[in-house]
N, C-alpha and C positions, 0 to 999 in steps of 0.2 A: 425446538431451540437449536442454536445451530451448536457442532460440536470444534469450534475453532477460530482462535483468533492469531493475526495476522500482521505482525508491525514489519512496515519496510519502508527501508532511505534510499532512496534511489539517488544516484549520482553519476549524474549523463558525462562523458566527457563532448563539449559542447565545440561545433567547431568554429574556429577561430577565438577560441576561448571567449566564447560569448556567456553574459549573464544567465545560469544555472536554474533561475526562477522562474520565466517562463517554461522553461520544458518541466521543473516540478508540476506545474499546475496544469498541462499536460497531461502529466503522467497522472493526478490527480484526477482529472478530469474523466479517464479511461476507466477510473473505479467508479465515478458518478452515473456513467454509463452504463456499467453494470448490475448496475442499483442493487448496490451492495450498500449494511450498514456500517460506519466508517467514521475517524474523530483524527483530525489531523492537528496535529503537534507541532511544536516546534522544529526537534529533528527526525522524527520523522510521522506515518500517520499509520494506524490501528485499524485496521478493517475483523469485521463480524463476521463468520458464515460457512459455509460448508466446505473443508479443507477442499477437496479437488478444484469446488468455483474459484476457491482465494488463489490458490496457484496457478492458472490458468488467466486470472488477472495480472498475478504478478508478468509473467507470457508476454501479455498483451501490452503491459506496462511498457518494457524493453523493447518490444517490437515498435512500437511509439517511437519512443527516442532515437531507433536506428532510423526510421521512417522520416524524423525531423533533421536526420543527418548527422548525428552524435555515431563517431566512429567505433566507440565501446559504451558502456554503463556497466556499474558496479551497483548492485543488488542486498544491501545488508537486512536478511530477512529475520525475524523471532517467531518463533511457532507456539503456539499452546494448543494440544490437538488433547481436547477431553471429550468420549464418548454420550458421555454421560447428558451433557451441555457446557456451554463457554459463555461469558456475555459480559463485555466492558462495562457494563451498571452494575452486574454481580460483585466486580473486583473492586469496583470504587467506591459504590458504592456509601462506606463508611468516610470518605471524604467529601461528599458533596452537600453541599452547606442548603 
């Protein structure tokens, strides 16, 4: 089970102030690549898995957006790092109809 879950808003600054939703999906796309397990949200998206992979995504995330020409990004990351195991069906679980 992995021991960590992983939300983050990435927010490219895009140049010529271009639309922000391409480079999400982007940045989204670099977790698919990963093949990491992952539940994106409104503002932002949840990834599953083993802290060092999830941050090394994040990484790679950023490097993305500079690579697309975004002259910064800002990174609003959540961590739940439990040894034990972590899992976005564990926590919801009791919500899901």
């Amino acid at each position: 089970m992995a021991n960590a879950l992983v939300s983050i808003q990435i927010l490219p600054k895009t140049p010529n102030g271009d639309n922000v939703i391409p480079y999400v999906d982007e940045a989204i796309s670099v977790i698919e690549e990963a093949g990491i397990k992952y539940e994106v949200h409104p503002l932002e998206t949840t990834m599953e898995g083993e802290l060092p992979e999830l941050f090394s995504v994040i990484e790679k995330m950023n490097e993305k957006m500079v690579q697309m020409g975004c002259s910064n990004v800002i990174s609003q990351v959540k961590v739940l790092y439990k040894p034990s195991g972590a899992s976005m069906d564990q926590l919801t679980e009791k919500y899901r109809g």
